[in-house]
C-alpha positions, -999 to +999 in steps of 0.1 A: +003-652+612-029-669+617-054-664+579-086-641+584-113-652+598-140-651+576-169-652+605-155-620+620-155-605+585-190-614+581-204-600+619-182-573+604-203-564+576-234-568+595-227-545+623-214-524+595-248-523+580-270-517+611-247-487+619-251-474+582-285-479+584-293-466+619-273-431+610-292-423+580-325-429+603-310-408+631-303-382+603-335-384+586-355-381+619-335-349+627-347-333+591-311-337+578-299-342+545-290-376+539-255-387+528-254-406+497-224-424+479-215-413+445-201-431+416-173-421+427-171-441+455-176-473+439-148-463+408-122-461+441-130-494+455-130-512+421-094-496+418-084-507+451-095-542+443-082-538+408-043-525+429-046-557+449-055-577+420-023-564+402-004-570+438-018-605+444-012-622+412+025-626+414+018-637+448-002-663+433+023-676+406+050-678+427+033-698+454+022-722+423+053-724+412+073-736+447+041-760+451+051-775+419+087-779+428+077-794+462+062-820+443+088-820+413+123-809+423+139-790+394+172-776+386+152-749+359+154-712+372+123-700+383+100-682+362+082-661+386+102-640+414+088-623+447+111-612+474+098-614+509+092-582+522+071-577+493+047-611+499+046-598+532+033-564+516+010-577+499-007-602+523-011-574+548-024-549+523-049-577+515-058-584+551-064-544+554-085-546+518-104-575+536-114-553+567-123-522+548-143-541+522-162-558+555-167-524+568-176-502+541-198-528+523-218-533+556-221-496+559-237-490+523-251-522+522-270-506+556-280-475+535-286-486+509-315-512+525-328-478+548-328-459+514-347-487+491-372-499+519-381-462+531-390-448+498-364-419+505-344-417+481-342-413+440-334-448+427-316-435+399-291-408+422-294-421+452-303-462+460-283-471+427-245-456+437-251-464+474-260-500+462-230-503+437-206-488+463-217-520+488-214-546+461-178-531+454-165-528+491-181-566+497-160-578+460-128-559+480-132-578+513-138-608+493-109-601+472-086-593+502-098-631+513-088-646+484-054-624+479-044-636+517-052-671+514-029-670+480+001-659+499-004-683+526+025-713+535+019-749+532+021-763+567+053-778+580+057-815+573+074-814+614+111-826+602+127-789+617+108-793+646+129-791+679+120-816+709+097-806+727+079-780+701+050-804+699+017-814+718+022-810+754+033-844+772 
């Protein structure tokens, strides 16, 4: 599995955020009510980041352990334990944290910008949440980067190779 790829991610966000911003203009120039995040919206994303978090770090301490006994062979039992369908869990729920932090960080981050540079809504109840809500979704796609690239495997040092696996003759 190839790792994200952080300039799709990006474009991501900030097709995200002209979409977010273009729907609260075509809703404001139809006399609608605008939709605005709550608070609540920003608690779940900082739970879903915090769930990764708590999913990622054992990720993390297991690959630092097996890089350390690449580099120093040991007969010890390991301290940290991970099975592989669970890594594989957990780098897939980070890749899907990744894309939804991308896309509803663009989206608020979108309305957010139409909300402060309009005038149109109450700082306090409206530009505030929506602008929390984008900084959390962008601190879970960043999060879901960082989580991924922690369950990633060193590259192959080509010994296990078969003939013929390599660059083209």
């Amino acid at each position: 599995m190839r790792p994200l790829n952080v300039p799709v991610l990006v474009l991501i966000l900030v097709v995200g955020a002209g979409f977010g911003a273009q729907m609260l203009e075509a809703l404001a120039a139809r006399g609608h009510s605008l939709p605005i995040a709550g608070w609540l919206t920003t608690v779940v994303l900082l739970v879903l980041s915090a769930v990764l978090l708590l999913f990622g770090l054992p990720l993390r301490r297991y690959m630092l352990e097996s890089a350390e006994r690449r580099e120093h062979p040991s007969f010890v039992p390991r301290r940290h334990q991970i099975d592989l369908p669970t890594a594989y869990r957990t780098v897939l729920l980070a890749r899907a944290c990744a894309y939804t932090g991308a896309v509803v960080g663009g989206i608020f981050v979108g309305q957010a910008l139409f909300l402060l540079l309009t005038g149109t809504g109450d700082p306090w109840r409206g530009i505030l949440p929506t602008a929390a809500a984008a900084l959390a979704g962008i601190v879970l796609g960043v999060l879901g980067v960082v989580v991924e690239r922690w369950g990633q495997l060193p590259p192959d040092d080509g010994e296990g190779t078969p003939e013929g696996a390599g660059a083209g003759s």
